[in-house]
C-alpha positions in Angstrom: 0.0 0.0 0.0 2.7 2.6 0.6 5.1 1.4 -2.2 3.1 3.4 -4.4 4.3 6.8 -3.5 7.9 7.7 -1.7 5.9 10.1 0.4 4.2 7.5 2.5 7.6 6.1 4.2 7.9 9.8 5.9 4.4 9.8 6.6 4.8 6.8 8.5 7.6 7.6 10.5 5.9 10.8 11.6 2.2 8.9 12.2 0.5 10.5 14.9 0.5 7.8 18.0 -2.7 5.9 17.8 -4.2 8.3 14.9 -6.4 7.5 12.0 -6.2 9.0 8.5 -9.3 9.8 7.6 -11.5 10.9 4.3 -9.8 12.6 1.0 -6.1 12.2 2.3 -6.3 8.6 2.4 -7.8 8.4 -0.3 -5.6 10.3 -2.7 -2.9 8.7 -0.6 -4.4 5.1 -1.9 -4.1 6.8 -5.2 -0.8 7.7 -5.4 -1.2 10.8 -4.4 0.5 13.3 -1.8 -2.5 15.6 -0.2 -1.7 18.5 0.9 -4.6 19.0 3.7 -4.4 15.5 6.1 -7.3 14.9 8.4 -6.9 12.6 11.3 -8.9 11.0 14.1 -6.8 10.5 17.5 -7.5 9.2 20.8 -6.5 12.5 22.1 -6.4 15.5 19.2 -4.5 18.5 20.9 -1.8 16.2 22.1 -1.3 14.5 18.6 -1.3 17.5 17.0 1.4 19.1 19.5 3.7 16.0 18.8 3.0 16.3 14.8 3.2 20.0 15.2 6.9 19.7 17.2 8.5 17.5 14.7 7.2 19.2 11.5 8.3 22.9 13.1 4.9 23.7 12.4 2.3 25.8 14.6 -1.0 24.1 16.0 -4.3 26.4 16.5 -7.5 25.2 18.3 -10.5 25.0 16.0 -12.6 24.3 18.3 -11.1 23.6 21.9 -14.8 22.3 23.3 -14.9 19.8 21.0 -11.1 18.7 20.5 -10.3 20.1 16.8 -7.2 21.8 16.4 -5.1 22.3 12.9 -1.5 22.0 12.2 -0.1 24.4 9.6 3.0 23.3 8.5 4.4 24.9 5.3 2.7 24.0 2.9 0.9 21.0 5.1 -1.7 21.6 6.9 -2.9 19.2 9.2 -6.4 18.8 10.9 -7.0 16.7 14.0 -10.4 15.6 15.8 -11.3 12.8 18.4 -11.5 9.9 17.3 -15.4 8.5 17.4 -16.6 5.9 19.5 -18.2 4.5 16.4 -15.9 4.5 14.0 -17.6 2.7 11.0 -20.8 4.8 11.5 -18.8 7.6 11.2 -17.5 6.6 7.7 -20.9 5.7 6.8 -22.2 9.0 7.2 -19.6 10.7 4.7 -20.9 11.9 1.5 -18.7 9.7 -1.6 -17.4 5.5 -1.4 -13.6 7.0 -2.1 -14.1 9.7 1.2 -15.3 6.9 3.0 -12.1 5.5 3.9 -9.8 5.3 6.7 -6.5 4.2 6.6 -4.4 3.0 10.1 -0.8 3.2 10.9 -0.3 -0.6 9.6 -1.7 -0.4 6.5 -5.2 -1.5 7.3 -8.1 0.2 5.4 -11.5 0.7 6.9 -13.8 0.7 4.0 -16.9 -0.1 4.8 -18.9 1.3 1.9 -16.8 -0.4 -1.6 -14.5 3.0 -1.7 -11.5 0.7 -2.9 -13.1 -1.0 -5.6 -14.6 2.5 -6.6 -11.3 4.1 -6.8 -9.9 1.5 -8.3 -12.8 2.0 -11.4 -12.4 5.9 -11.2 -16.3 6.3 -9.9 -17.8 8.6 -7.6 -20.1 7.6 -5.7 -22.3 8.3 -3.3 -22.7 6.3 -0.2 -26.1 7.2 0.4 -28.8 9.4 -0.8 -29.5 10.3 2.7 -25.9 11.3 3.2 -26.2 13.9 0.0 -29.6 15.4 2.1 -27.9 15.9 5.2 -25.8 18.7 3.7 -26.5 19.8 -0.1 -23.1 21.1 -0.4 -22.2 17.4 -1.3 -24.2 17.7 -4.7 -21.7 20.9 -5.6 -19.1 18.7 -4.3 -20.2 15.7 -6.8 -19.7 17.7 -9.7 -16.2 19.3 -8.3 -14.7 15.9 -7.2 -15.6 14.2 -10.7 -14.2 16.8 -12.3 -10.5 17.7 -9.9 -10.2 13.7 -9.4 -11.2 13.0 -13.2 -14.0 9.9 -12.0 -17.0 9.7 -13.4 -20.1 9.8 -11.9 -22.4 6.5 -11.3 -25.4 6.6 -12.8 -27.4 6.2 -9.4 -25.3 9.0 -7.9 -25.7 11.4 -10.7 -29.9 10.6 -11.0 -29.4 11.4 -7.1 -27.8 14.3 -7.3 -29.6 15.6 -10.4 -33.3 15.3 -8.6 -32.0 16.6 -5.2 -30.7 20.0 -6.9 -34.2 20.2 -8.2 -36.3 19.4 -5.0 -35.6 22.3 -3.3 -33.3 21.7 -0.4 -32.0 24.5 1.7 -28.9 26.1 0.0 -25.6 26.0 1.8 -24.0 29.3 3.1 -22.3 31.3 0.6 -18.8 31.5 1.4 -19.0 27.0 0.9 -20.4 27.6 -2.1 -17.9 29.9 -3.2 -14.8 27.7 -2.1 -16.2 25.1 -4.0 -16.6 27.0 -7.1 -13.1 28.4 -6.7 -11.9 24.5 -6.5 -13.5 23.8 -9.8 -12.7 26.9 -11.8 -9.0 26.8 -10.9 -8.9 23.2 -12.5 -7.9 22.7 -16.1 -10.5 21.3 -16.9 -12.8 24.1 -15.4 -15.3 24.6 -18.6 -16.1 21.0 -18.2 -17.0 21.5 -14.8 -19.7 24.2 -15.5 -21.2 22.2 -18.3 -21.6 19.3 -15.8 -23.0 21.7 -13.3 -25.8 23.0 -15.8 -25.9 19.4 -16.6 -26.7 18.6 -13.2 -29.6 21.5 -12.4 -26.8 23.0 -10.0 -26.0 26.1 -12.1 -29.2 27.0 -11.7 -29.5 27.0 -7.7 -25.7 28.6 -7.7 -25.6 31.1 -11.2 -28.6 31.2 -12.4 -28.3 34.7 -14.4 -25.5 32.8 -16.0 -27.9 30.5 -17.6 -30.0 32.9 -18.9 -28.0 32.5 -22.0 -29.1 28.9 -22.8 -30.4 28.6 -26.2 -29.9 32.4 -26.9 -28.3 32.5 -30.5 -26.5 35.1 -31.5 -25.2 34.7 -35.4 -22.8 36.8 -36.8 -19.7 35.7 -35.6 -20.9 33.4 -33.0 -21.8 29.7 -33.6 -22.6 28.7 -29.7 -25.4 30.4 -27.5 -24.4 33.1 -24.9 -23.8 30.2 -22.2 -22.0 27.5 -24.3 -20.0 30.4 -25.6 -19.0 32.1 -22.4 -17.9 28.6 -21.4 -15.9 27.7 -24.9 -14.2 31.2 -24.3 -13.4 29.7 -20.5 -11.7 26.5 -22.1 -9.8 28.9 -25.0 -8.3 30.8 -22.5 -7.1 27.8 -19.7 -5.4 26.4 -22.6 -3.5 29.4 -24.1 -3.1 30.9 -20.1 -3.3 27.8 -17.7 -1.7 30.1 -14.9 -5.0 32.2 -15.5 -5.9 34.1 -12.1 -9.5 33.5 -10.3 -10.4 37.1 -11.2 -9.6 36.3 -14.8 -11.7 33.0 -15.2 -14.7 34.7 -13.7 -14.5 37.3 -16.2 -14.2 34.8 -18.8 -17.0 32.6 -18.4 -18.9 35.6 -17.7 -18.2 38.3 -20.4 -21.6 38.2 -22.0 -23.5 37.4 -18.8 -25.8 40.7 -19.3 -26.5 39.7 -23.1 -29.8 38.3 -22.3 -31.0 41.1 -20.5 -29.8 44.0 -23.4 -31.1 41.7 -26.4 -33.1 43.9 -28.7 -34.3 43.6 -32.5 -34.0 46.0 -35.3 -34.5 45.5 -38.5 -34.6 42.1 -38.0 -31.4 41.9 -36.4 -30.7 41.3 -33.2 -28.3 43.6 -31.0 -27.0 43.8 -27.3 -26.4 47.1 -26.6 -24.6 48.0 -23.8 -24.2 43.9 -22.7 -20.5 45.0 -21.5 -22.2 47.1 -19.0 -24.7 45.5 -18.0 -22.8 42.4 -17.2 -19.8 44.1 -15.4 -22.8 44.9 -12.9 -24.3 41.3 -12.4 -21.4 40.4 -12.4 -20.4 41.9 -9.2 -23.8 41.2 -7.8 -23.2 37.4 -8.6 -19.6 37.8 -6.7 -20.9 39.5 -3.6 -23.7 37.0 -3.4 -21.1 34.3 -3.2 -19.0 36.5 -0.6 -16.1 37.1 -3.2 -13.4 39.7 -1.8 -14.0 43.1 -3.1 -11.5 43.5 -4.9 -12.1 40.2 -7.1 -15.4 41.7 -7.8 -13.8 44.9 -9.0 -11.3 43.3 -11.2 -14.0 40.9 -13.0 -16.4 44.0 -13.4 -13.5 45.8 -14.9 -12.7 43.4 -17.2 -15.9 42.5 -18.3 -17.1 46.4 -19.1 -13.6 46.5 -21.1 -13.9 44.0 -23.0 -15.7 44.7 -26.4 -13.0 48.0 -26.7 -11.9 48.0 -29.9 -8.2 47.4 -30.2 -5.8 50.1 -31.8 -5.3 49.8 -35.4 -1.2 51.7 -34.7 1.5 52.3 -32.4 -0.3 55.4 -31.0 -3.1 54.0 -30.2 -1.7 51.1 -29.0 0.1 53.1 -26.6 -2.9 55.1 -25.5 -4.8 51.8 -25.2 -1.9 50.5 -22.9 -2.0 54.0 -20.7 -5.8 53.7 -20.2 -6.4 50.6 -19.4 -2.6 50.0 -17.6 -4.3 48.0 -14.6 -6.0 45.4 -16.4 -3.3 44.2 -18.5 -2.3 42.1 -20.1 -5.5 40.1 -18.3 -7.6 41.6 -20.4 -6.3 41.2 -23.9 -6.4 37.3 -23.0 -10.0 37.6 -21.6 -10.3 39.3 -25.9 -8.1 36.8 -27.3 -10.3 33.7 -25.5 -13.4 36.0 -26.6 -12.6 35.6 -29.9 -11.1 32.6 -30.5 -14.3 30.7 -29.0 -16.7 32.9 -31.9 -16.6 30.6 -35.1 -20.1 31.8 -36.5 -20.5 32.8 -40.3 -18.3 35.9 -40.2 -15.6 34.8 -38.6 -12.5 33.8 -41.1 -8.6 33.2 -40.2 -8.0 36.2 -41.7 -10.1 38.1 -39.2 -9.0 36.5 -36.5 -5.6 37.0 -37.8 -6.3 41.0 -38.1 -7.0 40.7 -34.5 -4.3 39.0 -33.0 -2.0 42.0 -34.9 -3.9 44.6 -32.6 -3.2 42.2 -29.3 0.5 42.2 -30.5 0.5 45.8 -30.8 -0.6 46.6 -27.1 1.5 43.7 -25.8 4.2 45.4 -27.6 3.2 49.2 -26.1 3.3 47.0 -23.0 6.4 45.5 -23.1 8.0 49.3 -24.4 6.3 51.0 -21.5 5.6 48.7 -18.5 4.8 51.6 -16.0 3.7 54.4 -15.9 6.5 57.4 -16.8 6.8 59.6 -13.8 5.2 62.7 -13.5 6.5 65.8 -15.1 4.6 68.4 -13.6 2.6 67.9 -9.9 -1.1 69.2 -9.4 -0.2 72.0 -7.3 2.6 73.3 -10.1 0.2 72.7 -12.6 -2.8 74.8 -10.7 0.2 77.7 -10.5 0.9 77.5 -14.0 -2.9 77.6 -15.2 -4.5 79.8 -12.7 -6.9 77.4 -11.5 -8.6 76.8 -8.6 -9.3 72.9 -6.8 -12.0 71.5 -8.3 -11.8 68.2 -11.3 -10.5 70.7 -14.1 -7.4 70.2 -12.0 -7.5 66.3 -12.5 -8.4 66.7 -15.9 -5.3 68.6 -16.8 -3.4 66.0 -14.5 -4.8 63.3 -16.2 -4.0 64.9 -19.9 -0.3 65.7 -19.3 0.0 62.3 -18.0 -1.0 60.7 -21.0 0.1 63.2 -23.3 3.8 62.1 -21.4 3.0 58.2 -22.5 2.5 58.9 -25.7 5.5 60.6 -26.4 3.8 64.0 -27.1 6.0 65.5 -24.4 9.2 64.9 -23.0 10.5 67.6 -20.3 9.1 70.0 -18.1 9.6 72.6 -20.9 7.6 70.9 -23.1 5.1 70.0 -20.6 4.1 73.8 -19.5 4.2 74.6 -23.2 1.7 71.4 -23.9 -0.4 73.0 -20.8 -0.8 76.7 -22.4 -1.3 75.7 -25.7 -4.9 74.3 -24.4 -4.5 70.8 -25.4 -5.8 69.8 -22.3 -9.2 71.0 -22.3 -11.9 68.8 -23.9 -12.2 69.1 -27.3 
């Protein structure tokens, strides 16, 4: 059992007197696998997990004292310990999937009550009961995560199961679980099969519905898929042209064209979605803060979202201005474009438009690479307000703003040249 891994010989040698390895460590450690979070069962926790905790140089913190859970954070490691229970098979029983059900003890003996071997083995997931998927609906989010991080399919029973319990309206989970378990899923590879297997599985509706709305919403032109199957292609572009892709950046992916359903409008017999980019940057934070998502990820995906149908600059000038105003969402947000694009294959797309706008990516990514920050200021507010006789108010951040980009474009150099640029008028609008 542990020749499988040369992980397990140092595991063993630092086994927790008396402990039990419980759940998804032993079970990716019967895979092959090294986890990175251990749970374990021990006679007594805080004393284990001062032993582990002393010999791994790593720091133990009480969970919950009254009950006996305390964590070890080691490194990387981290290390969770609770008492072990006076039934221990019962306790396996009640876990949510076969392959979680397992428990694995200093020796080599596996408890494994419910098949979990033989499932892991197969690469199945599967539940252990139905009643154990009721007792807390995060399990079916969790069905559709572990199928797709572990790469097991689903058996039937267990997907019929999960399938009619999303529908049957069991009390949702708090927030903040939901969101670490879409955060699990979306930073996998394989993250745009995951959200087809959630709508697959009625989940996307408890958990994105406005999302959804774009099922079997065609849009023609240069798009072949409707708005959800397209937001999700443009998802799977961009994980395999950026696999590094940020969180904030995946959101914004798979949810570019979220407010196309809601802008859709007909003219002429043509249909139009004015203002989508908008309109989505704005559900899109109100999905985010519904799942409790930090602030500033919800700023960064709104951002991105009401920047992405800019039009890119057709020359070096206005690849650098491109590149000046829109400095904080780069280069982010020419890969959200380039996924955007590449996942559009509808009647009036061609390699040679695509082509024409990969040249206007290369020429930002170019501007980027000439000018990676900012150039320093030439002239502060206050020497500007002396200079121009103005008094606080915005037309002092206007001119600010002006000289500053006038100074990335190249249109001025010095402080000379920058006074001169600031009585000539070129500030002002128009």
């Amino acid at each position: 059992m542990f020749r499988r891994s040369p992980a397990p010989l140092r595991i063993r040698q630092l086994w927790p007197g008396g402990a039990v390895l419980v759940g998804g460590a032993a079970r990716d450690l019967l895979r092959g696998a090294v986890p990175r979070d251990w749970d374990w069962a021990a006679p007594d926790p805080q004393a284990a997990a001062n032993r582990l905790a002393q010999t791994l140089g790593g720091v133990v913190f009480a969970l919950d004292e009254e009950r006996g859970y305390y964590r070890v954070s080691a490194g990387e490691e981290q290390h969770d310990f609770v008492p072990l229970p006076a039934d221990p098979t019962g306790d396996l029983l009640r876990r949510d999937f076969t392959v979680n059900a397992m428990a694995l003890h200093p020796e080599g003996e596996v408890s494994d009550p419910s098949g979990g071997r033989r499932d892991l083995r197969a690469g199945r997931l599967r539940m252990v009961s139905e009643a154990n998927l009721r007792a807390d609906p995060l399990r079916l989010l969790r069905a559709a995560r572990l199928s797709v991080t572990l790469g097991f399919g689903l058996e039937a029973g267990t997907r019929e199961a999960v399938a009619r319990l999303a529908g049957s309206g069991l009390p949702l989970p708090a927030q903040e679980r939901v969101r670490d378990e879409l955060h699990a899923l979306l930073l996998h590879p394989q993250a745009a099969r995951g959200v087809l297997l959630l709508e697959e599985l009625g989940l996307l509706a408890l958990y994105l519905p406005e999302l959804r709305e774009g099922t079997s919403l065609t849009q023609g032109g240069f798009h072949h898929l409707d708005v959800f199957r397209h937001g999700v292609e443009a998802l799977h572009q961009l994980l395999g042209r950026f696999p590094d892709a940020p969180l904030a950046l995946r959101w914004a992916t798979l949810l570019h064209d979220v407010g196309k359903p809601r802008t859709r409008s007909l003219e002429g017999g043509r249909q139009h979605f004015y203002g989508h980019d908008r309109v989505g940057a704005e559900m899109s934070r109100q999905m985010l803060e519904r799942l409790r998502e930090p602030q500033s990820v919800q700023a960064e995906v709104a951002a991105l979202i009401a920047a992405h149908m800019l039009p890119l600059p057709a020359d070096d000038r206005s690849a650098r201005r491109f590149v000046y105003r829109r400095r904080a969402l780069l280069p982010g947000l020419l890969a959200l474009m380039l996924a955007d694009r590449e996942a559009a294959r509808g009647p009036l797309s061609s390699e040679a438009s695509r082509q024409h706008y990969r040249q206007g990516i290369d020429r930002v990514l170019a501007a980027l690479e000439d000018q990676p920050a900012a150039p320093p200021a030439l002239l502060s507010g206050d020497e500007i307000m002396a200079l121009l006789a103005l008094s606080p108010g915005p037309g002092v951040g206007q001119a600010v703003r002006a000289l500053a980009e006038a100074r990335a474009l190249g249109d001025v150099g010095d402080v000379a040249a920058a006074r001169a640029w600031l009585l000539a008028g070129h500030w002002k609008p128009g």
